[in-house]
PASEBA-1860 file (N, C-alpha, C; in nm, 3 decimals):
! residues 112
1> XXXXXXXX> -0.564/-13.074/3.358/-0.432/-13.020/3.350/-0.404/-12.951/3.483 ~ -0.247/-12.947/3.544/-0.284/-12.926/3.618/-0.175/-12.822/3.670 ~ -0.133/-12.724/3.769/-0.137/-12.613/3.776/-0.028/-12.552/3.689 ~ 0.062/-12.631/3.759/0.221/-12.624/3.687/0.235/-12.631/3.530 ~ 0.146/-12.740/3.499/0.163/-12.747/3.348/0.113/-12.658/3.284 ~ -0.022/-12.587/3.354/-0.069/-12.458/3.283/0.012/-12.343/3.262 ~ 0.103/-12.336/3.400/0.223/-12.207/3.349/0.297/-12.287/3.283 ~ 0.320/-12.394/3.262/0.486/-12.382/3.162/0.382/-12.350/3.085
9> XXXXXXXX> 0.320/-12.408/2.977/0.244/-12.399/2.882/0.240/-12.215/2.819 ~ 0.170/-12.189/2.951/0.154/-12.032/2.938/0.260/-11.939/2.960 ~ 0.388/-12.000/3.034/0.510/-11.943/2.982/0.559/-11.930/2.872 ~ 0.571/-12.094/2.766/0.546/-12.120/2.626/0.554/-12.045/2.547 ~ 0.367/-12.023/2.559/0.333/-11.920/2.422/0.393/-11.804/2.455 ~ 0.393/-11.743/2.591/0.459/-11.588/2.631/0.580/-11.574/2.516 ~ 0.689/-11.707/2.561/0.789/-11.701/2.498/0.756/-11.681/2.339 ~ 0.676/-11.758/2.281/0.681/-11.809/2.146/0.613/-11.650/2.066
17> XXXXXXXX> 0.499/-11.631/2.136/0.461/-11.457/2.102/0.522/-11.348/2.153 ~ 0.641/-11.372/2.204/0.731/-11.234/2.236/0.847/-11.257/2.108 ~ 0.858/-11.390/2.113/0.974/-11.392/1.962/0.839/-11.382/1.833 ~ 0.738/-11.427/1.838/0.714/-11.388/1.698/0.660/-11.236/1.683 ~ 0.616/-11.173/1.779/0.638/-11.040/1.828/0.809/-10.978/1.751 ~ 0.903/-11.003/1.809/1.034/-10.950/1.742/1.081/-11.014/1.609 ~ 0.990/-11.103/1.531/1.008/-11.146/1.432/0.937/-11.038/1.317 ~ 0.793/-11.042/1.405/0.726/-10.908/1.328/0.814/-10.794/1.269
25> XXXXXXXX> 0.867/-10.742/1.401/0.916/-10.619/1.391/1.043/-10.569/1.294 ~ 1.066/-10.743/1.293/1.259/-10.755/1.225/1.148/-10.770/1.072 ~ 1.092/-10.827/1.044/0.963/-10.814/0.922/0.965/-10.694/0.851 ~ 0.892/-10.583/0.950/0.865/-10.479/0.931/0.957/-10.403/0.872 ~ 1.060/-10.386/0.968/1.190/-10.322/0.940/1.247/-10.370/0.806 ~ 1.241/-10.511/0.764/1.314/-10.542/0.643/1.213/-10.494/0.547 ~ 1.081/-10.490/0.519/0.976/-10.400/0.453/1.025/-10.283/0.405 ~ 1.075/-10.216/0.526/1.086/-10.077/0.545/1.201/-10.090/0.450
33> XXXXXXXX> 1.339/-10.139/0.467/1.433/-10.120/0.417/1.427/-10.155/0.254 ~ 1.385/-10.247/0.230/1.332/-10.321/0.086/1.225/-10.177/0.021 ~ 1.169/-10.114/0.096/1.076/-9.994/0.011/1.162/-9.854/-0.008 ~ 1.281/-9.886/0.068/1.375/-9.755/0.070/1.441/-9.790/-0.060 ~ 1.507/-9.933/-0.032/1.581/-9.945/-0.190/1.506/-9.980/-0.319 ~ 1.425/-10.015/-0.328/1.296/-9.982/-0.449/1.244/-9.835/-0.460 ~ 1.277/-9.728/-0.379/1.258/-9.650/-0.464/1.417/-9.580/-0.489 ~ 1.534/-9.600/-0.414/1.665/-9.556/-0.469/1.696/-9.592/-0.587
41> XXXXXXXX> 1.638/-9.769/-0.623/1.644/-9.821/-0.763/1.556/-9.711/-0.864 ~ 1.451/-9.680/-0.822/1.322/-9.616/-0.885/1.411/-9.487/-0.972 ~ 1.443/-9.390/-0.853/1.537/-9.281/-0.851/1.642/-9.283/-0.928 ~ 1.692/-9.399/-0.919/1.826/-9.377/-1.008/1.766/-9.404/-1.140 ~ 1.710/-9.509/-1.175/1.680/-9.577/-1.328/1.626/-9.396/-1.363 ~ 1.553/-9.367/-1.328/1.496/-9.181/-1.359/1.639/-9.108/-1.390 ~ 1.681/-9.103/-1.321/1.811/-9.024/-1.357/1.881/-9.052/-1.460 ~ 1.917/-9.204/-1.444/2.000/-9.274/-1.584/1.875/-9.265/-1.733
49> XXXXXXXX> 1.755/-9.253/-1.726/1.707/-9.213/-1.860/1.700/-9.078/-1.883 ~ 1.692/-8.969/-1.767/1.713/-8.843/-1.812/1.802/-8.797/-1.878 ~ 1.938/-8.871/-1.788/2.100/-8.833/-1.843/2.087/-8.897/-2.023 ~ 2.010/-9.013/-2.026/2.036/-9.110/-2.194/1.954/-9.041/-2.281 ~ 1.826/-8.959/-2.244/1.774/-8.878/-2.275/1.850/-8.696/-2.330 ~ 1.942/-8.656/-2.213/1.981/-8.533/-2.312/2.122/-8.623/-2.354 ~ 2.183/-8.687/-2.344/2.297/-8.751/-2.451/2.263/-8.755/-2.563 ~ 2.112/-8.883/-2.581/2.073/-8.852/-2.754/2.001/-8.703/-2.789
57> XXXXXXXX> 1.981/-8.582/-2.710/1.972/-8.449/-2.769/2.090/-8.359/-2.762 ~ 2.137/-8.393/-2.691/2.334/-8.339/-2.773/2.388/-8.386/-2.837 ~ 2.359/-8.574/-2.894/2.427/-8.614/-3.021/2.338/-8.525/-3.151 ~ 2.235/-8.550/-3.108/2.159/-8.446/-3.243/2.138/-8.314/-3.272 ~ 2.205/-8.256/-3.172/2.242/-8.125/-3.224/2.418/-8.115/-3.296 ~ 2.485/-8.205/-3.235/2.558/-8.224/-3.301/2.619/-8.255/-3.441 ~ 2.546/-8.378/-3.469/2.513/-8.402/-3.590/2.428/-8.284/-3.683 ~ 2.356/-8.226/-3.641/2.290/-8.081/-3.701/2.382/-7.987/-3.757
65> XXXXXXXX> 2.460/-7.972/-3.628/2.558/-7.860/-3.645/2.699/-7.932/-3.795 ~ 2.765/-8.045/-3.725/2.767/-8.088/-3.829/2.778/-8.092/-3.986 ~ 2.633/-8.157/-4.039/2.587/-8.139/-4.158/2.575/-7.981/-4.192 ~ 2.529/-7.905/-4.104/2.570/-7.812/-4.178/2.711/-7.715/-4.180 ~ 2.798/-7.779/-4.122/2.946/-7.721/-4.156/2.975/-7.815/-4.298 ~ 2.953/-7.886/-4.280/3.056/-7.992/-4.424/3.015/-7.924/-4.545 ~ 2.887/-7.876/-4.610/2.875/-7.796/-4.711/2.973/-7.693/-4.710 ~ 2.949/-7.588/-4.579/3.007/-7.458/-4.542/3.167/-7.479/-4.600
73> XXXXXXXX> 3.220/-7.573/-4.509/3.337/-7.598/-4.502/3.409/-7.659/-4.706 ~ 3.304/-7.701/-4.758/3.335/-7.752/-4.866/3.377/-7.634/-4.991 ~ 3.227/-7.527/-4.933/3.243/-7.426/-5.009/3.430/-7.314/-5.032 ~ 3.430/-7.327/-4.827/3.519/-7.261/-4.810/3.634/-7.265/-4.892 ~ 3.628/-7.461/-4.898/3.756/-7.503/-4.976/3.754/-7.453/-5.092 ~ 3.676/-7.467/-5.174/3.675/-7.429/-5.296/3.698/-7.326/-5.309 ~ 3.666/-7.202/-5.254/3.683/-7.055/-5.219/3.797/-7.030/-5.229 ~ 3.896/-7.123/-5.118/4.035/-7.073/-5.083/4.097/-7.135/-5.224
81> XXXXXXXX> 4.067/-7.256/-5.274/4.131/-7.266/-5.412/4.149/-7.176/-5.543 ~ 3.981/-7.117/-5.527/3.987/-7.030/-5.604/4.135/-6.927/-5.619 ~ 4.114/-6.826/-5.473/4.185/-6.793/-5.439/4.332/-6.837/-5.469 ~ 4.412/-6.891/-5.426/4.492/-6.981/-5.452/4.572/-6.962/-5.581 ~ 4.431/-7.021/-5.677/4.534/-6.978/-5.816/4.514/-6.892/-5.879 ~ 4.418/-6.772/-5.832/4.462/-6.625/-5.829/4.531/-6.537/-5.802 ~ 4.591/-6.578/-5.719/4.718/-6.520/-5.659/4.838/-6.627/-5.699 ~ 4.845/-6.719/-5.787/4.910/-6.812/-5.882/4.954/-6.689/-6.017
89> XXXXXXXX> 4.827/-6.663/-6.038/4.824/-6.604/-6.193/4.909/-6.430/-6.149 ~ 4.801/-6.357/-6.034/4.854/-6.227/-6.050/5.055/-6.288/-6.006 ~ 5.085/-6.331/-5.931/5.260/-6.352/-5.900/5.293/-6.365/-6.043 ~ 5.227/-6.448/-6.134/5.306/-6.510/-6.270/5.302/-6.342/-6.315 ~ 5.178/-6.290/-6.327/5.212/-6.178/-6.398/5.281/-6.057/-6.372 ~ 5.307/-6.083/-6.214/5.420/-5.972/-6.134/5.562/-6.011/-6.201 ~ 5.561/-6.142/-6.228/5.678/-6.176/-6.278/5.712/-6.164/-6.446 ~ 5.623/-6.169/-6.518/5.662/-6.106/-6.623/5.659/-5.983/-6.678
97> XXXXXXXX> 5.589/-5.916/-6.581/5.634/-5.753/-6.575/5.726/-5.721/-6.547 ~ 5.785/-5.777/-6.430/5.933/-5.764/-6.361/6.046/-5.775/-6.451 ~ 6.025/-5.927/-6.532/6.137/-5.931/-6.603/6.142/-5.832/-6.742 ~ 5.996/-5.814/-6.795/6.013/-5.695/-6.870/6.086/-5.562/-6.847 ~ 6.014/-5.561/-6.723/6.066/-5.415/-6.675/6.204/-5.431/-6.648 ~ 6.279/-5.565/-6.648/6.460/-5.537/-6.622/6.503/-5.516/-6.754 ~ 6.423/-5.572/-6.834/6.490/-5.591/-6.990/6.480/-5.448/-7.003 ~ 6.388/-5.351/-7.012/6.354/-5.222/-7.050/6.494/-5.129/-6.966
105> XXXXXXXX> 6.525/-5.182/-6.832/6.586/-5.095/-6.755/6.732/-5.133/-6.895 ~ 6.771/-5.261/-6.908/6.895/-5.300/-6.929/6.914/-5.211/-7.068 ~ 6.765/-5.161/-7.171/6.813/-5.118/-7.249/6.854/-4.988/-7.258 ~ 6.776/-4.915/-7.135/6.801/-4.795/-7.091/6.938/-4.768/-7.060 ~ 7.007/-4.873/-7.000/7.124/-4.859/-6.968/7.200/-4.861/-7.082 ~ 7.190/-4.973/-7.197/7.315/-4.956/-7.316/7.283/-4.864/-7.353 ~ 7.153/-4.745/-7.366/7.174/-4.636/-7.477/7.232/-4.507/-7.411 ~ 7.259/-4.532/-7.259/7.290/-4.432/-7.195/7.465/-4.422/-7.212
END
């Protein structure tokens, strides 16, 4: 071989290992970038089960709280019904006192 052909040759590979040299590096770098977003994926999926995590412990306190108003609340009703037509009965009987008591006034009046 003979002189010339040894440098192209050895120009060649120069060339061919300076680009696979910057092929490396463009390699590397996409490595790099691919391990940044595997763990942003990592990071987030963590976050999105923490957040799905207290959602289903505020639906169940909810539901807690809840079940125990609907008794509360049931009682109440009944309570205020009670109520209700107790103050049904005492009005009825304000009212037939009332009208007694006009009849009594009216007789007061003819004997006067």
């Amino acid at each position: 071989m003979d002189k010339e052909t040894r440098e192209f040759l050895e120009n060649i590979l120069g060339q061919l290992n300076s680009r696979f040299e910057g092929l490396d590096n463009r390699f590397d770098g996409l490595e790099n970038r691919f391990d940044g977003l595997e763990n942003q994926v990592k990071n987030f999926r963590k976050e999105a089960n923490d957040r799905f995590n207290n959602l289903e412990e505020g639906q169940k306190e909810i539901r807690s709280i809840l079940e125990e108003l609907e008794p509360k609340n049931a009682n109440r009703h009944l309570e205020l019904k009670d109520s209700i037509n107790e103050l049904k009965n005492n009005l009825s009987t304000v009212e037939i006192v009332t009208a007694s008591n006009y009849a009594d006034i009216a007789k007061l009046k003819k004997i006067k």
